[in-house]
GUFIKE-727507 format. One record per residue: residue in one letter; x, y, z of N, C-alpha, C, O in turn. Coordinates in steps of 0.05 Angstrom, whole numbers, plus 5000, padded with zeros to 4 digits. Layout:
# GUFIKE-727507
("A",(X,Y,Z),(X,Y,Z),(X,Y,Z),(X,Y,Z)),
...
//
This chain:
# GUFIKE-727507
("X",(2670,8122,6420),(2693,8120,6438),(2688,8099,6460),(2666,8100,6472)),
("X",(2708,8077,6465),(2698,8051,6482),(2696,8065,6512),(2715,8081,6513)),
("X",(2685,8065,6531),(2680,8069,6557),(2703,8063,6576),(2715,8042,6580)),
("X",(2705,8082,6583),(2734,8082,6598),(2740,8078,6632),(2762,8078,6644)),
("X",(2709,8073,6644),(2709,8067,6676),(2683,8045,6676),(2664,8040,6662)),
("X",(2696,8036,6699),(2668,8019,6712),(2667,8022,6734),(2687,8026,6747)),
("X",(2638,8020,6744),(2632,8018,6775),(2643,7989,6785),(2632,7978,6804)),
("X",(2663,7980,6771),(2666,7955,6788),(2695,7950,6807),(2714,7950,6791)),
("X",(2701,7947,6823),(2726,7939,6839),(2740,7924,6820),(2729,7904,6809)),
("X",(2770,7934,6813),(2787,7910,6806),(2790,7911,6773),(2811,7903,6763)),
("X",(2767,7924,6754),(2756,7917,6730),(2764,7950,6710),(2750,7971,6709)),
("X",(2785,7945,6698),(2792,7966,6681),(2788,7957,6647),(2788,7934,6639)),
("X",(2785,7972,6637),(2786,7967,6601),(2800,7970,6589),(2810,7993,6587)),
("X",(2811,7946,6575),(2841,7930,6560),(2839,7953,6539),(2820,7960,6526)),
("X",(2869,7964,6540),(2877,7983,6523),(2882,7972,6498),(2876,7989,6481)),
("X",(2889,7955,6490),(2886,7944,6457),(2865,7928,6447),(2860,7926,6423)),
("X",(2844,7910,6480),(2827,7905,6455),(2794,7917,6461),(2779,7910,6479)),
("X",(2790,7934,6441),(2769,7942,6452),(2746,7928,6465),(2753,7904,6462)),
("X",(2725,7927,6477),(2705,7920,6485),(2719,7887,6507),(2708,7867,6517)),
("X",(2741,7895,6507),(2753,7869,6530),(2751,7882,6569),(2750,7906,6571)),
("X",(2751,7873,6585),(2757,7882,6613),(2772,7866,6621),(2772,7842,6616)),
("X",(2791,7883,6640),(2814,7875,6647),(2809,7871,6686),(2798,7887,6700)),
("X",(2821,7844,6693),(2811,7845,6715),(2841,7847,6740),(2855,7827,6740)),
("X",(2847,7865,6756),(2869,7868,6766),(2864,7858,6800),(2842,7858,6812)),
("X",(2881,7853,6808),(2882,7847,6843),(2905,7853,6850),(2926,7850,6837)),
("X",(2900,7865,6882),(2922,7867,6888),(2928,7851,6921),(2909,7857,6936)),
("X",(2945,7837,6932),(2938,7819,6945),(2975,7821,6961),(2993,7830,6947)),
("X",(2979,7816,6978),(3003,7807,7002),(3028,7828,6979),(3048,7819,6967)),
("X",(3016,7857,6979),(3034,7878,6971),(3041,7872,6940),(3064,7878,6934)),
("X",(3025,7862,6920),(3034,7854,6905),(3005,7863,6886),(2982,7864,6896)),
("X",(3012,7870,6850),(2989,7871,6838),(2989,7846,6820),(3009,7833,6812)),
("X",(2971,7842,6816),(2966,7816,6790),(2944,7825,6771),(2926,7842,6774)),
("X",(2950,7810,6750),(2929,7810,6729),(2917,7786,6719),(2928,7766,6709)),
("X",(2893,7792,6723),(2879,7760,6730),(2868,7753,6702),(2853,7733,6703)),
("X",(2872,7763,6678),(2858,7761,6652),(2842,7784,6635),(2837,7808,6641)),
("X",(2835,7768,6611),(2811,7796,6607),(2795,7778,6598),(2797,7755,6590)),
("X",(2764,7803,6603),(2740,7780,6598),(2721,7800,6571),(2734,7819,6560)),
("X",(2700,7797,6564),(2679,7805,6547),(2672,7839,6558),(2675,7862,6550)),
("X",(2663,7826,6581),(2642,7837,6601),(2649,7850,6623),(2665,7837,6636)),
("X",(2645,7868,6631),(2653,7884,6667),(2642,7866,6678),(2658,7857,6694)),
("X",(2615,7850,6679),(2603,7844,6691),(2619,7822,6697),(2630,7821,6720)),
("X",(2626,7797,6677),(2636,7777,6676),(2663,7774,6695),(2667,7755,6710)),
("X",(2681,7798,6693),(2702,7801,6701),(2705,7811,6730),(2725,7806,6744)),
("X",(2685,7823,6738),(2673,7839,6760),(2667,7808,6776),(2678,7811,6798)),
("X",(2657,7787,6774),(2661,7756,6782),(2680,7749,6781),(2690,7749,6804)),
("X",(2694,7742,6768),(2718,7727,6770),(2735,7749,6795),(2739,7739,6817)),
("X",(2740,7769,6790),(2752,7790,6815),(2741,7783,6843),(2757,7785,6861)),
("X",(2710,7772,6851),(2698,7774,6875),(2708,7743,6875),(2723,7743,6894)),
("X",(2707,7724,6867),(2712,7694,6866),(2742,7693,6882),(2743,7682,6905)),
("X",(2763,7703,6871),(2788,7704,6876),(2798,7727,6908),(2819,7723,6921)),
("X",(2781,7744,6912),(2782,7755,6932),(2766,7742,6961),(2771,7742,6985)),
("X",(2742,7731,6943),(2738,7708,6965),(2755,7689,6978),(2753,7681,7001)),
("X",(2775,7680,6958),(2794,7659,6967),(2813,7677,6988),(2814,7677,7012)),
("X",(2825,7689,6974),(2845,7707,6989),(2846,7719,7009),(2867,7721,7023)),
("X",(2816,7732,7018),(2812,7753,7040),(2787,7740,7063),(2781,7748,7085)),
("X",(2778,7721,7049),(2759,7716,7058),(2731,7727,7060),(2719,7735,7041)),
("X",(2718,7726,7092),(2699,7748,7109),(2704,7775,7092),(2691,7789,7076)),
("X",(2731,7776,7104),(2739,7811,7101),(2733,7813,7065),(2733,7837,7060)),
("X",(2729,7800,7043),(2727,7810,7026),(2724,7837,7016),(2702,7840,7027)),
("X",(2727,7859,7005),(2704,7872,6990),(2699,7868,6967),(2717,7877,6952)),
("X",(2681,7858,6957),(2663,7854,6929),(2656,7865,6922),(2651,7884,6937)),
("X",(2649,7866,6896),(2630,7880,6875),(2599,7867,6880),(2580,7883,6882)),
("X",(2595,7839,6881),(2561,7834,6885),(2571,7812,6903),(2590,7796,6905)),
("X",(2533,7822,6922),(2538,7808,6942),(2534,7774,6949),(2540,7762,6970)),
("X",(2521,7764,6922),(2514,7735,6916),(2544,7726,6906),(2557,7741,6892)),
("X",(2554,7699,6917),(2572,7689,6908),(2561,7673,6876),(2546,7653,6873)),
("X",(2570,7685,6861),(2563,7674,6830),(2588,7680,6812),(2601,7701,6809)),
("X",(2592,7653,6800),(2615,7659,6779),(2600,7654,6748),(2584,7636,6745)),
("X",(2607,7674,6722),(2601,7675,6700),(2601,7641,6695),(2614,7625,6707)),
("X",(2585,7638,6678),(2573,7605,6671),(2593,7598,6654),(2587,7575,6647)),
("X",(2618,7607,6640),(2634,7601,6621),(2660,7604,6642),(2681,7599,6630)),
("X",(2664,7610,6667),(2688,7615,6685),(2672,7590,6705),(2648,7590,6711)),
("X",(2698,7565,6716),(2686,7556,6730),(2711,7559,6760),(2735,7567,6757)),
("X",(2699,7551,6785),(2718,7547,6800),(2749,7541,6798),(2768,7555,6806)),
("X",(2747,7516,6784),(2776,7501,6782),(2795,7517,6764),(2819,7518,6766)),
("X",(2774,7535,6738),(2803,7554,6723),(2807,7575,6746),(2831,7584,6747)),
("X",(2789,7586,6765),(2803,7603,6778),(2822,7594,6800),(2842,7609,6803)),
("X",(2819,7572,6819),(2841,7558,6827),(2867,7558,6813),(2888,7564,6824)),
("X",(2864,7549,6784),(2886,7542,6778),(2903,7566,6770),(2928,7566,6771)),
("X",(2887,7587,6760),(2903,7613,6760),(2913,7630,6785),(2930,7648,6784)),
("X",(2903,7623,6803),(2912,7639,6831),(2932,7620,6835),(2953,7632,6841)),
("X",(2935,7593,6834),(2962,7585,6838),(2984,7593,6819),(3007,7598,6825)),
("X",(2974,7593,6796),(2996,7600,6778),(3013,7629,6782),(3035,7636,6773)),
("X",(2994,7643,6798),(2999,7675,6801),(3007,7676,6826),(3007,7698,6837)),
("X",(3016,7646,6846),(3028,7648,6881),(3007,7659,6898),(3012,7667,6921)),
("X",(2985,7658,6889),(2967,7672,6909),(2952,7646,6917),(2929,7652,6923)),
("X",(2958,7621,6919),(2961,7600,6929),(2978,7592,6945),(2977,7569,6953)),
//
């Protein structure tokens, strides 16, 4: 049976495809869905990357090192927070 929680902020598991994580935000009264990735872990970054932009300081994160997954770089997450107005 695929694992149904994570200790991670933001990071739920994609109901059709197994072993995917789903990364959610919610930001100026509004929810978004930021993709799905492999990994909690993977996705659990991309969530702290994008909340950095958004909230800043005030963040709350999942880890405390600013690190994005080596296959996610800055500029796709720019370009998806604009695509989603959170630009």
């Amino acid at each position: 049976m695929p694992e149904r929680r994570t200790k991670f902020r933001g990071v739920t598991p994609h109901n059709q495809r197994p072993g995917w994580w789903n990364v959610r935000f919610k930001a100026h009264g509004k929810k978004y869905s930021l993709g799905a990735y492999r990994s909690p872990e993977k996705a659990a970054r991309v969530y702290d990357a994008v909340a950095r932009r958004v909230h800043g300081g005030e963040a709350v994160l999942n880890f405390e090192k600013e690190e994005l997954p080596g296959d996610v770089c800055l500029a796709d997450i720019m370009l998806l927070m604009r695509r989603k107005g959170l630009l």
